[in-house]
Every structure is written in C-alpha cells, then in structure tokens.
N, C-alpha and C positions, 0 to 999 in steps of 0.2 A: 542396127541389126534386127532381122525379121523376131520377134518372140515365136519360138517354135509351137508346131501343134496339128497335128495329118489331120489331110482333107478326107475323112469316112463317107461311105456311101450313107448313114447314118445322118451325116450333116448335111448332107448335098440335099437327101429328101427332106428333109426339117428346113432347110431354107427355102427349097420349091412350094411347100405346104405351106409357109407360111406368106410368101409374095401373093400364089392365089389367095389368101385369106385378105390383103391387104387390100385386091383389086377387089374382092367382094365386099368388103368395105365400105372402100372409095363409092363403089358404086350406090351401096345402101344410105350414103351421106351420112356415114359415122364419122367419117375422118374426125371431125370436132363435134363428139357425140353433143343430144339435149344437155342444157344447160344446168338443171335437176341430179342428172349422171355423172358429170364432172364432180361437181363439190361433192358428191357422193362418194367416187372411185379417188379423190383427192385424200380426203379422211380416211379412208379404206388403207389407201399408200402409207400415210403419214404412220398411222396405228401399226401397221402391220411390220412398216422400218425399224422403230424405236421399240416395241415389243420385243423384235428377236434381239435386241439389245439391252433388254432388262427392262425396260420403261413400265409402268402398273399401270397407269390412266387406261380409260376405256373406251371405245367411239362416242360413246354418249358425252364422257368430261370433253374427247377433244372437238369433238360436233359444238360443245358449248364454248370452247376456247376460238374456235374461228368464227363465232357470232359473238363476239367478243362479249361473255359474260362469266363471271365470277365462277369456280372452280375450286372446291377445297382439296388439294391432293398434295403428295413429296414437291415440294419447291424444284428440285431439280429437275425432277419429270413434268414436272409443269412450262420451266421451260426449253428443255429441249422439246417440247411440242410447240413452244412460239418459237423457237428459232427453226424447224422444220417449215413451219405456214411460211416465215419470212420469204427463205430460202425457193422454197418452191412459186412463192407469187415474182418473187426476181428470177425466174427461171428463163424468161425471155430475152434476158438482157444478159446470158451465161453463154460463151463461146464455146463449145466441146472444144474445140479443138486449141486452145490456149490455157498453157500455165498458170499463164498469172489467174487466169479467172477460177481457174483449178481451185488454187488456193483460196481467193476472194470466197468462193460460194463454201468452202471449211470454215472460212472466219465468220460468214454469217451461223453455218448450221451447229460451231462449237463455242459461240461466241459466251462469256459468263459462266462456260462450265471447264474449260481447260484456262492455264494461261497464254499456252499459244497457239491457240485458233487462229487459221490462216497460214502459219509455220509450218516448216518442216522441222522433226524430230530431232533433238539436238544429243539422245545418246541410242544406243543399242536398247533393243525389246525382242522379245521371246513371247510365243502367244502358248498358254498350255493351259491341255484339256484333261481336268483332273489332278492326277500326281506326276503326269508327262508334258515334256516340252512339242508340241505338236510342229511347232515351226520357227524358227531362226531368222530372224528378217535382216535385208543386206543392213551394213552400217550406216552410221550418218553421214559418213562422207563420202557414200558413194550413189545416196538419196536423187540428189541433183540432175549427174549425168544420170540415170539411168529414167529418170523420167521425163529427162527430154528424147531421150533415147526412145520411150513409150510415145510421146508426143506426138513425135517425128515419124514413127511406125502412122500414128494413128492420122496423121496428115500426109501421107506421102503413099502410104500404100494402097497397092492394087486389089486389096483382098476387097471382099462382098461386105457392104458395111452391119450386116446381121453379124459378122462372124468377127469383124473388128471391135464390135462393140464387147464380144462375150471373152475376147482376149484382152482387150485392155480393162474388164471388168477382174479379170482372175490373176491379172500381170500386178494391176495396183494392189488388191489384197497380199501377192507376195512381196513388193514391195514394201508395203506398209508404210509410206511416206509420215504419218502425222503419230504421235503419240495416243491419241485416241478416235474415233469418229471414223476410221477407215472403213468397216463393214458400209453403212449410212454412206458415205462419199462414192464406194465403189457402184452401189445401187440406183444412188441418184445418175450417176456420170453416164450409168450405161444408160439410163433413159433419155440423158440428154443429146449424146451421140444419137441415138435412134430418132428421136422428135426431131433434128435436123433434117433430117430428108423424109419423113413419115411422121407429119404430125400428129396422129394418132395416139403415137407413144406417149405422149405429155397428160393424157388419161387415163391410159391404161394399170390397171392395179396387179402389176407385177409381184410388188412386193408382199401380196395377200398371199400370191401362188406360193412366194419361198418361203413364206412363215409356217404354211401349211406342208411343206415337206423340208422343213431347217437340218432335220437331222441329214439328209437328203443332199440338200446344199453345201453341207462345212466337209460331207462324205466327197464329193465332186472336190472341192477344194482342196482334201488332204488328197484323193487319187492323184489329181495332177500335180500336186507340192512331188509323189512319190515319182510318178513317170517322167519329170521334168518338163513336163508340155503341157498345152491346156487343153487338149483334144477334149476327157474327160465332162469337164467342166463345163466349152464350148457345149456340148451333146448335150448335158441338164439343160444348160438356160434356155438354149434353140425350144426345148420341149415347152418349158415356162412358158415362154413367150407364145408358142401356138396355142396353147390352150387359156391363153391371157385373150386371143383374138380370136377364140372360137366363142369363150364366152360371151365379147364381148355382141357377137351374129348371132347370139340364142337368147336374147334379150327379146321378147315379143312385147311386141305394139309401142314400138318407139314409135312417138308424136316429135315431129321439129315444131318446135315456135316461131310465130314470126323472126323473135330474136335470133334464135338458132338459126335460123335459116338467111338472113340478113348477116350474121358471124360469119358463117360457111361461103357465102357467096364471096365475102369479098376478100378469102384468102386463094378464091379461084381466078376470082377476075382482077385484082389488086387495085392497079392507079386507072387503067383503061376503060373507056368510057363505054356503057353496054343500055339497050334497049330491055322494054319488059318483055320481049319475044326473048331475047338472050337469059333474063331470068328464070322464066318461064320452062326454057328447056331446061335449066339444071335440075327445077325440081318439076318432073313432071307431075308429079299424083294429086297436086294443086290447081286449082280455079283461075281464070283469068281477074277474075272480081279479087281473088286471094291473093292474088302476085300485085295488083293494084293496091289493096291495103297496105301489105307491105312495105310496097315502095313508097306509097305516103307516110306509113307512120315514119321508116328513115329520112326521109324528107324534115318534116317537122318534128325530128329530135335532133338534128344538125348532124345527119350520121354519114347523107348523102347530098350532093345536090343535082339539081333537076335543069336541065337546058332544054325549050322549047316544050311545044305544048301537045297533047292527045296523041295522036300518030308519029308526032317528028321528034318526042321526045327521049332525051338519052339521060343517063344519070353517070356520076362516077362516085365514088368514096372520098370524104375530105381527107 
C-alpha cells in the first residue's frame, strides 16, 4: 500500500528547483565534486549524523580517526565514528532498494554498541521528548511486513525518486524497525536511495543542514507522526536538499585534478572505448597538451589502457 502524503504545489516547485540544480551540476562537473571536497563533506556528514545523536567528538578528533591516528575521547563515541567511516566506505556495495542490505549496513553502523545490530527489534519502544511520550512505534511483529511493504513501495513505485526517497526516510523513522540507530539509518538510506540515480548525493552533506535546523527536523517528524502523512516532512527535506545543492554551486574556484577528472570521466563513459577528442569534449576549459597528460599518467598507473598510437589511438578503463 502507497505510504500516504499530498502532492503540494510546494513540492512540485522544490523538485523542479532542485532537478535544474542537478543539471547545473552535471554540467559544472560536480557530479563527483574534487577529491579534497569529498573527504571534507564526508567528515562534515559523519559529525553532523552522530552529533544530533549525542556523539561529543569534534571534526577535528574525527578528521584524525579517518587518517587513522590515535584519539583520546568516550570509547563509545569513538566508535560509533569508526563504524560510521565503515559504513559509509561500504556504501557502494549497499543496494537501496533490498532488505537484507537494509539491515547488513545497521550491523555495520551499530555494530559493538547494541546487541542486535543488523536486527530487528524484538519488543515494543516509545520514543519521548521530555516527560511526553512523542511517539508509539508499531510492534515487533508487525516490523517485517510493514517494511517490506516500505520496500515494495520503494521498488515498485511510480512516484519521482526525490519524493520516494523523503517518504521512506519519514515512513522508517515511524516505523522504527531497530532498537537503536534508527535516526543514523533513516539519513544514511535516504542518501543512498538518492546516489542511485544522482551520484552526487554520496557527497553531499545533508546531514550538516538537519543538524543546523534539528529542532526543525524532529518538528516535520512530529507534524506528520500528527496529520498521518508525510506531506510535512517530505516539504522540509526537499528544502534541505536544495540548499545542500545550491551550496554545493557557490563553492568558487573548484580546480578538478587530473584524478578528479580521470574519476568523473569514466563513470560517464564506463567500459566503452573513447578517444582524447571524446575526452576532451567532456572537460572543455582544458588544453589538448592537458587531456594528453592525463591520459598518460592513467596509462601508466594501470587505470586505463591505450590501443594504437598518436591519431588512431583509443583508450577504455580496466
């Protein structure tokens, strides 16, 4: 059954606003922004997840935990920051749209700190804010079906995958399938639904926007827990997210590296075998002598190989 939730004219312009934002993008060759950016907006994500969750570490302790160097801080939060980096370096090998992986990437990101990481909840939980019960979550034995029933929505429906992803981001929190780690699951899941068809999303630092307006977030979450739909909530994150990708266009004097640029090309042109004229056009603002280095340094780092010589030659990706 569809998870309810009206199509507003509110959402319809937040999903047009945000496609142009994509193709403007695409076009700037952010898709897979410099390489500097990522690890940057990664630590940015990771901080920002585990914060609105209690975590104390700071960018600076988990900037040192992903260069893997020694950290004095709470044991727990220390590693729920390594099981975040885990988690998210496995994030290419995480199927949105499958269960079992569902749970597989909760085992990695609760692993050591519940005992059933990867599980589903084996009794009744109540989430409350303050001296109030805020929310009821269904039982455990109706966990199952209802999140194949989510599943199934989220593989089978027609809806726009911006608005699939912000429903089954606000559907799992009312669910609340796992005894702990739900908030962290639902934030990770909607970027990975997203980074499927727009990879972009796998750098974007989402989870900076909702830290910086949490109270904001849990408000969208209790509106729609009240109206029975996720309309509400859908409406916040659409906004998140455009202003996740406007930031990311108000970055001035992105430089690609050759790496960067050798990364990007060959998640356009994939297995297919392409000339440095076909290089060349993706990144115009570049030198012919500049598309030449390139394609040699991938040459001799085993990244590409080279068939024929000056004029005749063609390269593809190993």
């Amino acid at each position: 059954m569809k998870p309810p939730y009206s199509l507003t004219g509110k959402i319809l312009k937040l999903v047009a606003s945000i496609s142009e934002k994509i193709g403007e993008i695409n076009s700037a060759h952010l898709s897979k922004p410099p390489t500097e950016l990522r690890k940057k907006n990664r630590i940015k994500t990771i901080h920002s997840s585990l914060e609105i969750e209690g975590n104390t570490l700071t960018i600076e302790q988990i900037t040192a935990i992903v260069e893997n160097k020694r950290i004095v801080g709470p044991k727990k939060d220390i590693l729920e920051v390594k099981n975040a980096i885990a988690v998210y370096d496995y994030i290419v090998k995480l199927n949105p749209y499958s269960f079992d992986s569902f749970c597989e990437a909760h085992g990695i990101l609760m692993k050591g700190l519940i005992d059933s990481a990867g599980s589903l909840r084996s009794k009744s939980v109540g989430i409350v804010k303050g001296s109030e019960v805020a929310h009821i979550a269904p039982g455990s034995d109706m966990l199952k079906p209802l999140m194949n029933d989510l599943f199934d929505y989220l593989k089978n429906s027609d809806d726009l995958l911006l608005i699939k992803s912000c429903v089954f981001h606000y559907e799992m929190e009312f669910i609340h399938p796992f005894i702990d780690g739900n908030g962290r699951m639902g934030r990770l899941w909607q970027t990975l639904i997203l980074k499927d068809e727009y990879p972009v999303f796998e750098y974007l630092p989402i989870e900076t926007l909702i830290k910086e307006r949490q109270d904001k977030y849990y408000e969208a979450l209790g509106q729609s827990d009240k109206t029975g739909e996720s309309t509400v909530f859908i409406e916040f994150m659409l906004e998140i997210i455009l202003e996740s990708l406007d930031e990311l266009l108000n970055i001035q004097n992105v430089n690609l590296t050759n790496i960067d640029r050798i990364s990007l090309f060959k998640s356009i042109v994939k297995d297919d075998f392409f000339t440095r004229k076909e290089y060349m056009k993706n990144f115009r603002e570049i030198s012919s002598a500049t598309a030449s280095r390139d394609l040699k340094y991938a040459v001799e780092n085993g990244i590409i190989e080279k068939i024929g010589d000056k004029n005749t030659a063609r390269y593809r990706y190993k």
